[in-house]
PASEBA-1860 file (N, C-alpha, C; in nm, 3 decimals):
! residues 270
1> XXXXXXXX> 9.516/12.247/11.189/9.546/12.207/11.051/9.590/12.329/10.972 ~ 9.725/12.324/10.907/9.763/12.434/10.834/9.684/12.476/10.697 ~ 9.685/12.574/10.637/9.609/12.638/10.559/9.698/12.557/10.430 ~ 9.593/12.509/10.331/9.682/12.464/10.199/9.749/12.540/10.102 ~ 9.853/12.496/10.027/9.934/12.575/9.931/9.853/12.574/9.812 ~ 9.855/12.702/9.749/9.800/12.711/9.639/9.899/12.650/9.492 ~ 9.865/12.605/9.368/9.976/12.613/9.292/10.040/12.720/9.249 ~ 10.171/12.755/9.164/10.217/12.882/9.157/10.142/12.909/9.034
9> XXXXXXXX> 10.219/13.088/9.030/10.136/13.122/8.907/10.216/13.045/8.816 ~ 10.218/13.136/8.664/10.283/13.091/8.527/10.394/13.150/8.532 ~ 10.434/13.223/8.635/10.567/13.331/8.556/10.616/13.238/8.717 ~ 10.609/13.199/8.791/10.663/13.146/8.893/10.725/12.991/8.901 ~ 10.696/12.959/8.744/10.723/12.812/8.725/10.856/12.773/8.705 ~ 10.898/12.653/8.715/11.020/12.621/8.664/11.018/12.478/8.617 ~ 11.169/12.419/8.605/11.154/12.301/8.555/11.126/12.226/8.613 ~ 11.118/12.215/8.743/11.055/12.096/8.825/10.956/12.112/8.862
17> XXXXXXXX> 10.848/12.209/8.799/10.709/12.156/8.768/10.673/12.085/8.738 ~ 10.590/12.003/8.753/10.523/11.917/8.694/10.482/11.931/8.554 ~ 10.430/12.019/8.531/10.312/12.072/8.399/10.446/12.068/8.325 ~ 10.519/12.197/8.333/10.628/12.265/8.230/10.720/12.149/8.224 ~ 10.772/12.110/8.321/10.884/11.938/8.281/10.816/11.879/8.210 ~ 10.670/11.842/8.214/10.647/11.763/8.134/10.630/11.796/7.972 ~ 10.559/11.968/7.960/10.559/12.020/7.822/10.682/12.007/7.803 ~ 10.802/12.056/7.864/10.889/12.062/7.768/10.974/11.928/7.763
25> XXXXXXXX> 10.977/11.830/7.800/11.020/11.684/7.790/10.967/11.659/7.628 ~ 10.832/11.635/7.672/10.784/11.606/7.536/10.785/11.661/7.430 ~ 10.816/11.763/7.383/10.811/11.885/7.271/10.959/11.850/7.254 ~ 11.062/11.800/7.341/11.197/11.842/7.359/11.301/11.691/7.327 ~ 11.270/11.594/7.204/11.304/11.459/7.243/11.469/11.461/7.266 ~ 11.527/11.531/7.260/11.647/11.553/7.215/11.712/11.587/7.336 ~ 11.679/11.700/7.424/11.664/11.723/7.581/11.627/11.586/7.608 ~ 11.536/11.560/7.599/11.496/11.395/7.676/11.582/11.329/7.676
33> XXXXXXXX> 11.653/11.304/7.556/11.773/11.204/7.535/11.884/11.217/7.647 ~ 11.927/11.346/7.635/12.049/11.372/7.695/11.999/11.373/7.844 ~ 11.901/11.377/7.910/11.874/11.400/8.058/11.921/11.259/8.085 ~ 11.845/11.107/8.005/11.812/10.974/8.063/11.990/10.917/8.027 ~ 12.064/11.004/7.926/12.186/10.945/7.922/12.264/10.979/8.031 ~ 12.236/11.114/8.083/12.325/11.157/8.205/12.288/11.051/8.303 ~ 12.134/11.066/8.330/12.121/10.983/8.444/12.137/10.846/8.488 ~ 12.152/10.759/8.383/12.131/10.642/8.330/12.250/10.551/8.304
41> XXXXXXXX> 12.361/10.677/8.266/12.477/10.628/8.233/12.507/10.535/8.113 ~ 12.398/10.522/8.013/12.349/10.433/7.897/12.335/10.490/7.767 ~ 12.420/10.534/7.675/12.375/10.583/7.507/12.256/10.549/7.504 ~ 12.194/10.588/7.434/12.034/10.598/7.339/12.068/10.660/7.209 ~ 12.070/10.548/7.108/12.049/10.596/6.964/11.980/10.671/6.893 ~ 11.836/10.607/6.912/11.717/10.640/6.854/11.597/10.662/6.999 ~ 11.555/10.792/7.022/11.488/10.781/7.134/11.360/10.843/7.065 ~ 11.259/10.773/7.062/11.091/10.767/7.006/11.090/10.885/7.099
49> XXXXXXXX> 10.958/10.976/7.028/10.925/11.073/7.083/10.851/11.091/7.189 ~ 10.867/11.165/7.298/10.861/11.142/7.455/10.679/11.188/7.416 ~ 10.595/11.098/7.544/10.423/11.118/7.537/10.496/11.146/7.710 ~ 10.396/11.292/7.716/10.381/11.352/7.868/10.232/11.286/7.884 ~ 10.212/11.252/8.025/10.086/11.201/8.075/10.035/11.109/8.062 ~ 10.112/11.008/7.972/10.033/10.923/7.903/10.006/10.793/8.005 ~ 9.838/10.773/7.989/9.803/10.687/8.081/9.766/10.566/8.011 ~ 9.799/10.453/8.104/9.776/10.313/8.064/9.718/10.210/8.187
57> XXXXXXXX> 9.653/10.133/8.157/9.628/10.040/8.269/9.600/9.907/8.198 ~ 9.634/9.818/8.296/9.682/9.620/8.231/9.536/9.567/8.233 ~ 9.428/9.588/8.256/9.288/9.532/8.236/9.179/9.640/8.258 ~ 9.042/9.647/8.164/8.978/9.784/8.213/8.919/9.783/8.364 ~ 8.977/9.676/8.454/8.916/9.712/8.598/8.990/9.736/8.725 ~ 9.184/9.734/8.636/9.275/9.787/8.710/9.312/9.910/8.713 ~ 9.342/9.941/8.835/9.413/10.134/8.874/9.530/10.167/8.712 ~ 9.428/10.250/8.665/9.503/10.340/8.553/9.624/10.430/8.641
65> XXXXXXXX> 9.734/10.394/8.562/9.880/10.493/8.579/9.834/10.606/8.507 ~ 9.932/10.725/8.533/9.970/10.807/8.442/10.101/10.863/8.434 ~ 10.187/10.831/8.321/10.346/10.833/8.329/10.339/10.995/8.301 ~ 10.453/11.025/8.389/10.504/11.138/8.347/10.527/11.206/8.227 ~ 10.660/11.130/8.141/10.709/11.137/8.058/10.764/10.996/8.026 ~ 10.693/10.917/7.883/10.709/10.812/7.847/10.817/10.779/7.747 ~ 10.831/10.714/7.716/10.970/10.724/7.596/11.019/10.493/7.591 ~ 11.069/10.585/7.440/11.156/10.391/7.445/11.277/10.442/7.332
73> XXXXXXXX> 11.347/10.277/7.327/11.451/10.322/7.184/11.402/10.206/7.199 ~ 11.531/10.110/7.101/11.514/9.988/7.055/11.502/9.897/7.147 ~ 11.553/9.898/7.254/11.572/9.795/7.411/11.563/9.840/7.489 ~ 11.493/9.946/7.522/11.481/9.993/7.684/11.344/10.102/7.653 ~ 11.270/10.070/7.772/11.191/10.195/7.816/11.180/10.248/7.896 ~ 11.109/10.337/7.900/11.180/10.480/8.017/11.047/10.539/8.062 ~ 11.024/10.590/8.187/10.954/10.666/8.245/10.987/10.731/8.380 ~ 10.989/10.874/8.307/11.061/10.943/8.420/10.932/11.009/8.484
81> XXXXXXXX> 10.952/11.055/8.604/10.858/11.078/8.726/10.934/11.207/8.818 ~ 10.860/11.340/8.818/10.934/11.449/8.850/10.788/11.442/9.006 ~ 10.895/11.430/9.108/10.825/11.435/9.251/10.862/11.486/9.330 ~ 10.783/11.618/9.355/10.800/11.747/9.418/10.767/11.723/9.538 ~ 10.696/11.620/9.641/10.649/11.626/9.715/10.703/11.479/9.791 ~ 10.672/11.460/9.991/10.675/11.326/10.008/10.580/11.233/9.989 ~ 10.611/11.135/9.927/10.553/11.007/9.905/10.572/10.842/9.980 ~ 10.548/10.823/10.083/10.602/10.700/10.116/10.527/10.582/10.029
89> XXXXXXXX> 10.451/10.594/9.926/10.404/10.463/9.842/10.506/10.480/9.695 ~ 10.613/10.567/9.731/10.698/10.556/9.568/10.743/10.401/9.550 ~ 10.798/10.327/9.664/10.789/10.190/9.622/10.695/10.112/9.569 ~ 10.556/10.097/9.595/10.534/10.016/9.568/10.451/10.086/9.419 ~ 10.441/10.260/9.395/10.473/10.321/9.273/10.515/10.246/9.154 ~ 10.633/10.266/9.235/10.733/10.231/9.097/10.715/10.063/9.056 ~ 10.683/9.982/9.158/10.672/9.868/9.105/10.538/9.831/9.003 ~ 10.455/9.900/9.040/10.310/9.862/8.975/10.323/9.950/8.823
97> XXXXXXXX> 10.398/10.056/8.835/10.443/10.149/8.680/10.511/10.042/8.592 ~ 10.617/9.950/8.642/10.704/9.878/8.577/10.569/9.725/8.533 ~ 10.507/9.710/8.623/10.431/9.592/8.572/10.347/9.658/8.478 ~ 10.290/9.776/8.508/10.200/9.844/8.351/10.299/9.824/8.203 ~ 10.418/9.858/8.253/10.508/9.892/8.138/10.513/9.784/8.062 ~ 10.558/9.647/8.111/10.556/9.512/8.071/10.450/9.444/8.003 ~ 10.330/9.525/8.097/10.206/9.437/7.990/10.198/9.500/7.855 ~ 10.262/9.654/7.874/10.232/9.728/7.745/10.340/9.703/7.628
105> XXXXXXXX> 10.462/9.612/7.672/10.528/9.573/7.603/10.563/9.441/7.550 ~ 10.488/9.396/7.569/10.476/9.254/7.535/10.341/9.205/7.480 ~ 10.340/9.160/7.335/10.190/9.133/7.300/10.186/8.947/7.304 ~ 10.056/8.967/7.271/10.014/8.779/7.292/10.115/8.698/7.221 ~ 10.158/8.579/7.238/10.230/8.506/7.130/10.412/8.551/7.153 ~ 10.448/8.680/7.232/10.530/8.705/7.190/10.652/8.627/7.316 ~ 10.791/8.649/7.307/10.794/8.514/7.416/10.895/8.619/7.508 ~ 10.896/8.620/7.641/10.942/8.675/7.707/11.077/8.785/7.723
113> XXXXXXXX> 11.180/8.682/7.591/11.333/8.713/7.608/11.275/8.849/7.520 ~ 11.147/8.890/7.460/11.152/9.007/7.371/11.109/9.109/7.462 ~ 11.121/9.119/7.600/11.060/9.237/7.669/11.154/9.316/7.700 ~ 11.149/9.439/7.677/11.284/9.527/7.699/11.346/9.581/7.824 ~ 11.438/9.612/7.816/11.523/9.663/7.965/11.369/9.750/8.009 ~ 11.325/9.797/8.162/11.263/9.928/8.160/11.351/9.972/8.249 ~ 11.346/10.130/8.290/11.362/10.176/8.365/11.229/10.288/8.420 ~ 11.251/10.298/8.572/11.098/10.390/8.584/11.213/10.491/8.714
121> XXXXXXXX> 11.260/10.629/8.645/11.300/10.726/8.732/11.248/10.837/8.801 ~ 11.244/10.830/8.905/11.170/10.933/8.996/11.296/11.024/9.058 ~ 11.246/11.141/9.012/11.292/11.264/9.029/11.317/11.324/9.171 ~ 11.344/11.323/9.266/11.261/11.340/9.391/11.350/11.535/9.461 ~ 11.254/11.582/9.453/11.307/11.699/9.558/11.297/11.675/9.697 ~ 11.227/11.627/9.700/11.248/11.560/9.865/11.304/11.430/9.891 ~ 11.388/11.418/9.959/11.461/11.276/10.003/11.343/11.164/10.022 ~ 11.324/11.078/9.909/11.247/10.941/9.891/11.248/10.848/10.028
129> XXXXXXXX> 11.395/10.856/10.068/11.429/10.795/10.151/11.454/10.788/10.317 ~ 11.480/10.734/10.434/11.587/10.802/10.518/11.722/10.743/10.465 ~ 11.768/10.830/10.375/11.912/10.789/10.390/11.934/10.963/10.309 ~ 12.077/10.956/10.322/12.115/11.128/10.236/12.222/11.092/10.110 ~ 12.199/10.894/10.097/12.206/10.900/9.936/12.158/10.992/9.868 ~ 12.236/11.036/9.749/12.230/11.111/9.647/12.101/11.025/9.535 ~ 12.149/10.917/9.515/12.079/10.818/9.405/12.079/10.663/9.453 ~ 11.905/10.640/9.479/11.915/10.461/9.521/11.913/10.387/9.420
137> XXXXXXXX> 11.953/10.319/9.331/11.942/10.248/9.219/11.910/10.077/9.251 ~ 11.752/10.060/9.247/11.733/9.942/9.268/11.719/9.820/9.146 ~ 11.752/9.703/9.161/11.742/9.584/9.055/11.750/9.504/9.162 ~ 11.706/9.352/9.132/11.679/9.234/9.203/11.804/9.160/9.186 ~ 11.810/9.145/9.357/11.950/9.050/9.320/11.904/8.960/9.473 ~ 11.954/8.808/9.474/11.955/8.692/9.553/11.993/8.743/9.687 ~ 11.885/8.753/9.771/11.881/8.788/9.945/12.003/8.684/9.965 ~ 12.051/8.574/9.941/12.159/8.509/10.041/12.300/8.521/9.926
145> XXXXXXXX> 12.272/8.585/9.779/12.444/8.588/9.785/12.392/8.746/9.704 ~ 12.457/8.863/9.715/12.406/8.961/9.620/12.484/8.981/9.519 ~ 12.608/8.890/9.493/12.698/8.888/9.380/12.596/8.810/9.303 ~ 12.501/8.759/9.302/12.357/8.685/9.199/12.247/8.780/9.153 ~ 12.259/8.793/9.060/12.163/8.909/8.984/12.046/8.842/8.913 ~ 11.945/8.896/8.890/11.838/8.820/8.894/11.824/8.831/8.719 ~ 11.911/8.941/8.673/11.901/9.002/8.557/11.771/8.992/8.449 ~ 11.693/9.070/8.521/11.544/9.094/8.424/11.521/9.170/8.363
153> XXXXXXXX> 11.614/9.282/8.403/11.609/9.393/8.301/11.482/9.512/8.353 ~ 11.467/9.508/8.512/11.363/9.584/8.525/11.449/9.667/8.649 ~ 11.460/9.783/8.615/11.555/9.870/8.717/11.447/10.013/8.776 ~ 11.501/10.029/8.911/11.393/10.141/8.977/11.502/10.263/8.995 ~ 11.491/10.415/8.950/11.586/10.467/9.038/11.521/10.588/9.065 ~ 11.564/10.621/9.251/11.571/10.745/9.301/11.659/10.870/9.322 ~ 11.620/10.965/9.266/11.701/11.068/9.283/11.707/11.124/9.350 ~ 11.802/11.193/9.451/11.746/11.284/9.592/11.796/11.439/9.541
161> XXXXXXXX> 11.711/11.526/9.507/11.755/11.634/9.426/11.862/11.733/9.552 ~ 11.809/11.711/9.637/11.881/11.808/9.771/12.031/11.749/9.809 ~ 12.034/11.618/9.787/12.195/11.575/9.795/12.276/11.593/9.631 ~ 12.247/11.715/9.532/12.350/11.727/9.471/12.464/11.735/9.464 ~ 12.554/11.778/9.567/12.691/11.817/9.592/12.730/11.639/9.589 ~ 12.651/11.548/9.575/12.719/11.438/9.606/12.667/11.374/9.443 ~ 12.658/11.379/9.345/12.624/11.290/9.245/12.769/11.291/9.192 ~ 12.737/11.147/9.116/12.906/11.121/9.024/12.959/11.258/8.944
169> XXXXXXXX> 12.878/11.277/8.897/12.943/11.361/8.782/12.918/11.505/8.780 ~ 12.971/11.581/8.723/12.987/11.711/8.729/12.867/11.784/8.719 ~ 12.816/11.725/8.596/12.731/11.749/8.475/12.535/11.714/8.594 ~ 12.582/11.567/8.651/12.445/11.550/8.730/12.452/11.682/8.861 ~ 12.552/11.703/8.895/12.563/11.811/9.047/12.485/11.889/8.953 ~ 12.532/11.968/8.862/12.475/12.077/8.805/12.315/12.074/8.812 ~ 12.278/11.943/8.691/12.157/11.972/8.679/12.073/11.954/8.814 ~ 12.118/11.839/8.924/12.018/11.805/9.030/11.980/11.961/9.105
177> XXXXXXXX> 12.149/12.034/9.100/12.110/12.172/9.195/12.027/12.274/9.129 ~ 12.054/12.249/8.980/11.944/12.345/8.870/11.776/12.256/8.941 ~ 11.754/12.198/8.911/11.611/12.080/8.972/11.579/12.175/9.113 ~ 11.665/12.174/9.168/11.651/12.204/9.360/11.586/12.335/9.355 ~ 11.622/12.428/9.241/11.592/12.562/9.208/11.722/12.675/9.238 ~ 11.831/12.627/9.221/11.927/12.680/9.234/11.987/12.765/9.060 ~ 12.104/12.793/9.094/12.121/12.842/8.922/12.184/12.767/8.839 ~ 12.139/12.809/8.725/12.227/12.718/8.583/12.351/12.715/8.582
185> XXXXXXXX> 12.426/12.631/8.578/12.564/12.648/8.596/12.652/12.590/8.455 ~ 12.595/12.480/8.371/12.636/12.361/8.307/12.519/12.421/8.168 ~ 12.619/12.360/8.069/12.577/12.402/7.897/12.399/12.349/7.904 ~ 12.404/12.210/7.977/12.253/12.140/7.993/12.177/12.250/8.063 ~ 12.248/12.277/8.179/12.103/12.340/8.271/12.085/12.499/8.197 ~ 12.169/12.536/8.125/12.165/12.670/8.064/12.047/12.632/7.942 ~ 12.076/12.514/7.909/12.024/12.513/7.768/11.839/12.483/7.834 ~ 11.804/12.398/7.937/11.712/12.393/7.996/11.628/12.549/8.029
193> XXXXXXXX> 11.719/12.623/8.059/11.672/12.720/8.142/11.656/12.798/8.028 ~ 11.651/12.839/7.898/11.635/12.904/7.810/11.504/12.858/7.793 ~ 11.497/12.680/7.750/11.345/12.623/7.695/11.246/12.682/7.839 ~ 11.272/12.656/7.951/11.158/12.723/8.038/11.124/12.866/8.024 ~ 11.228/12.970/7.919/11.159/13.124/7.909/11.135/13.120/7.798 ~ 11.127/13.007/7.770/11.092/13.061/7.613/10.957/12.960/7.619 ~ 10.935/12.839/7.697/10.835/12.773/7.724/10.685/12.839/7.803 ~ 10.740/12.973/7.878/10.682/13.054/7.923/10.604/13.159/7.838
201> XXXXXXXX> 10.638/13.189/7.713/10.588/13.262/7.590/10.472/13.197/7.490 ~ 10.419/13.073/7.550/10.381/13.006/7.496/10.231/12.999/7.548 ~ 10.143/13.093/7.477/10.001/13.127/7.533/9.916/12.998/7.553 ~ 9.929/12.916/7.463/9.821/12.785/7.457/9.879/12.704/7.581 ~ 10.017/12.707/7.617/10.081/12.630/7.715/10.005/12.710/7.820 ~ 10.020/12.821/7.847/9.957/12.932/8.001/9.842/12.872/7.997 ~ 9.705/12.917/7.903/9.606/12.860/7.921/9.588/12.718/7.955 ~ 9.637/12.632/7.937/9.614/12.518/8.042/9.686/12.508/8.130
209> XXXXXXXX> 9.768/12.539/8.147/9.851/12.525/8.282/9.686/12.640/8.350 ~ 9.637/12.739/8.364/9.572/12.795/8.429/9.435/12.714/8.446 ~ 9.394/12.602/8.333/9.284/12.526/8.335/9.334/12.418/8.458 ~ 9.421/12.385/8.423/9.510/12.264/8.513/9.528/12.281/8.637 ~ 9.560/12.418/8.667/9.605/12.501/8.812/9.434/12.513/8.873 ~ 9.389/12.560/8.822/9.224/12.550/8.876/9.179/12.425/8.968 ~ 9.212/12.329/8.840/9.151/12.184/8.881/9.181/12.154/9.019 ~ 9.340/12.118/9.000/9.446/12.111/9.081/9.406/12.139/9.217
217> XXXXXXXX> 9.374/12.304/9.195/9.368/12.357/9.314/9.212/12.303/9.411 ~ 9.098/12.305/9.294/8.966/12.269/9.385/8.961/12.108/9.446 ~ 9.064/12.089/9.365/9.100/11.919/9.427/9.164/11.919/9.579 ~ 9.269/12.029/9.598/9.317/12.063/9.710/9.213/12.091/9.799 ~ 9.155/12.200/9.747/9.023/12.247/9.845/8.940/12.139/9.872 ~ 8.891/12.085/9.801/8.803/11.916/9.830/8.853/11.839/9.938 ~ 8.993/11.814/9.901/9.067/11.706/10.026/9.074/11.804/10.121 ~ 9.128/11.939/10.097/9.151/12.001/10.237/9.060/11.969/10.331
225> XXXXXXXX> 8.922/12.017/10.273/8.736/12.042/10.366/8.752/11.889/10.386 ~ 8.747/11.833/10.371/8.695/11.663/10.399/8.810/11.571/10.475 ~ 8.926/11.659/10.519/9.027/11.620/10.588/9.025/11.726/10.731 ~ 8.934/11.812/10.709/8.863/11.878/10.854/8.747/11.801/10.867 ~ 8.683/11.763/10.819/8.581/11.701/10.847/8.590/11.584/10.910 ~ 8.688/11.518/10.859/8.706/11.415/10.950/8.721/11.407/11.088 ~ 8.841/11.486/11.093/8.902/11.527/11.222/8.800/11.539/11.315 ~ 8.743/11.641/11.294/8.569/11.693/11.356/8.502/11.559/11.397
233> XXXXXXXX> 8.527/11.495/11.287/8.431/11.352/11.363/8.497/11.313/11.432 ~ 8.624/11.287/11.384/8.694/11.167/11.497/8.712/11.281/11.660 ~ 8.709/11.397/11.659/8.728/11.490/11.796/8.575/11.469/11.824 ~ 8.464/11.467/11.751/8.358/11.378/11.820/8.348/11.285/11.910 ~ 8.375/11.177/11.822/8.354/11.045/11.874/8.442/11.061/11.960 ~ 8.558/11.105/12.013/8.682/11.072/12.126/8.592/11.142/12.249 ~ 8.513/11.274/12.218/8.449/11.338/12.298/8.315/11.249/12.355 ~ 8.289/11.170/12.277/8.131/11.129/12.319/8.176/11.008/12.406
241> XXXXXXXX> 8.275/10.944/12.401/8.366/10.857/12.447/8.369/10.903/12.598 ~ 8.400/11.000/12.612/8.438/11.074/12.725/8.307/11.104/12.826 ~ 8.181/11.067/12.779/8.060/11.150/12.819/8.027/11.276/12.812 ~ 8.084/11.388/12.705/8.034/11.493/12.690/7.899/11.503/12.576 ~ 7.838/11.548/12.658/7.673/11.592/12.601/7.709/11.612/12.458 ~ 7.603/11.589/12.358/7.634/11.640/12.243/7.615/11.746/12.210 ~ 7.552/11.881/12.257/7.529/11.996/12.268/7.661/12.037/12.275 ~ 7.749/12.047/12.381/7.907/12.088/12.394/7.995/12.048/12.273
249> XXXXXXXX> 7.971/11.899/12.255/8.065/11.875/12.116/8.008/11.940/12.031 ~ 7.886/11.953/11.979/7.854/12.061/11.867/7.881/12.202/11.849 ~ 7.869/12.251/11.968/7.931/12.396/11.966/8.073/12.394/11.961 ~ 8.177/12.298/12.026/8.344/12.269/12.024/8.368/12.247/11.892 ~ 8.298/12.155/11.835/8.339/12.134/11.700/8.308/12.150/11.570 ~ 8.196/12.280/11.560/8.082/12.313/11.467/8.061/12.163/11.395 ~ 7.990/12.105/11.441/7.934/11.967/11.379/7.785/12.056/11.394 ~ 7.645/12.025/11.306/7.501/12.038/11.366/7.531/11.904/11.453
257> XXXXXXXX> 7.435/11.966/11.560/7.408/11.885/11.633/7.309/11.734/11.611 ~ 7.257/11.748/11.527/7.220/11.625/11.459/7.321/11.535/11.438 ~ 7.429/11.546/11.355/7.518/11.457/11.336/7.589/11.424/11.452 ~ 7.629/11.491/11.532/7.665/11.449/11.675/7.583/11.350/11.731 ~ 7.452/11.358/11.767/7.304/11.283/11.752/7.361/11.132/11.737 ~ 7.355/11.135/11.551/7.375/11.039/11.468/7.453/10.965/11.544 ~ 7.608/11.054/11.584/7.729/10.930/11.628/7.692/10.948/11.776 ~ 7.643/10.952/11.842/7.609/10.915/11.970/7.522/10.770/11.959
265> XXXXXX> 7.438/10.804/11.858/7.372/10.662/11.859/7.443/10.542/11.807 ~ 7.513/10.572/11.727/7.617/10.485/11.690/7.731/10.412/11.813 ~ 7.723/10.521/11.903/7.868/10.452/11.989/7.818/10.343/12.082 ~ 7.912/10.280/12.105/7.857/10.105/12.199/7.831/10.144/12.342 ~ 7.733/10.073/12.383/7.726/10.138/12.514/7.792/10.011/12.621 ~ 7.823/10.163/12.738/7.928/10.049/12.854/7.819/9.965/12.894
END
């Protein structure tokens, strides 16, 4: 089992951090605007001021979300999702984000045609997918004719930050390869890349990002130890399987030998 990554420091950050994308999204509604118009391909008039983190859940005994970066205008809402890492549950992610979104937009009494476009965009530095699409843009349309649109107004999209050289527009190559960690090239990613050094000067921002990075990290350490631990058991039990004494598996697999014990008594006998 490989040794875990620590998070970076503060001077090692960039915009596709998590923490800092999200401070500066939110501090930044105006940046916000112009990112979801590039990506989106959709004007925004009036874009309400972006909430980083903000968590919601549809009953107090369902799995609480926590959006990235939240946002609405008059007919559409938005939640963008910056994902540094692989995920094979971003589908069914993004679907359960969009049903939070809906309950949070629609109150009692009110009648359906008033629920707004959403969109829920995930950022992805790693290919979401197997495919080396650039961008999957999902909406519901009729399995037997797909010229039939289901038109609900609930749209999913993936970004694949590593296939930049392939996005429509000039303006998205730029920023996806700025995202990848490449250089500023475009008035946006210049203007981005200023708010991250100047977002960096920002002592109350360091101090939690260093409270945050802590957490973060003993959370890593937690899953790390308890994802050896497992292993250990399960190289147990395959061993006790086998008829090796539990004395040998305990010394092979620093288990005490007690717990070896334990799952010996546990295993079915031939």
């Amino acid at each position: 089992m490989t040794e875990i990554k620590k998070s970076p420091t503060w001077e090692e950050l960039t915009f596709a951090n998590n923490f800092l994308f999200c401070k500066i999204m939110e501090s930044e509604p105006e940046l916000c605007r112009q990112i979801l118009e590039m990506l989106l391909h959709i004007k925004i008039q009036k874009l309400k001021k972006p909430q980083a983190e903000r968590t919601m859940m549809e009953t107090l005994d369902s799995k609480t979300v926590r959006f990235d970066v939240y946002t609405s205008d008059s007919g559409h809402v938005f939640d963008i999702e910056i994902q540094t890492t692989s995920d094979k549950n971003l589908p069914k992610r993004a679907r359960y984000y969009q049903s939070v979104i809906d309950m949070d937009n629609l109150s009692g009494g009110e009648k359906y045609s008033s629920l707004k476009d959403s969109y829920v965009v995930f950022l992805c530095l790693k290919p979401p997918f197997k495919t080396n699409l650039p961008v999957c843009f999902f909406e519901n349309t009729c399995r037997d004719d797909a010229e039939i649109k289901l038109n609900d107004g609930a749209y999913k999209l993936f970004f694949n930050a590593g296939e930049y050289a392939k996005m429509k527009t000039d303006e998205e190559k730029a920023f996806f390869k700025f995202l990848a960690g490449l250089s500023a090239e475009s008035k946006l990613t210049k203007s981005i890349e200023e708010k991250v050094n100047f977002a960096k000067q920002n002592m109350a921002w360091r101090k939690q990002y260093m409270t945050w990075q802590q957490t973060i990290d003993v959370e890593k350490d937690i899953a790390f130890e308890e994802g050896k631990l497992d292993a250990k058991l399960e190289a147990a039990e395959n061993l006790l399987k086998e008829n090796i004494s539990p004395e040998i598996i305990a010394r092979c697999t620093g288990l005490p030998l007690e717990k070896v014990m334990e799952l010996a008594s546990c295993e079915p006998h031939e």
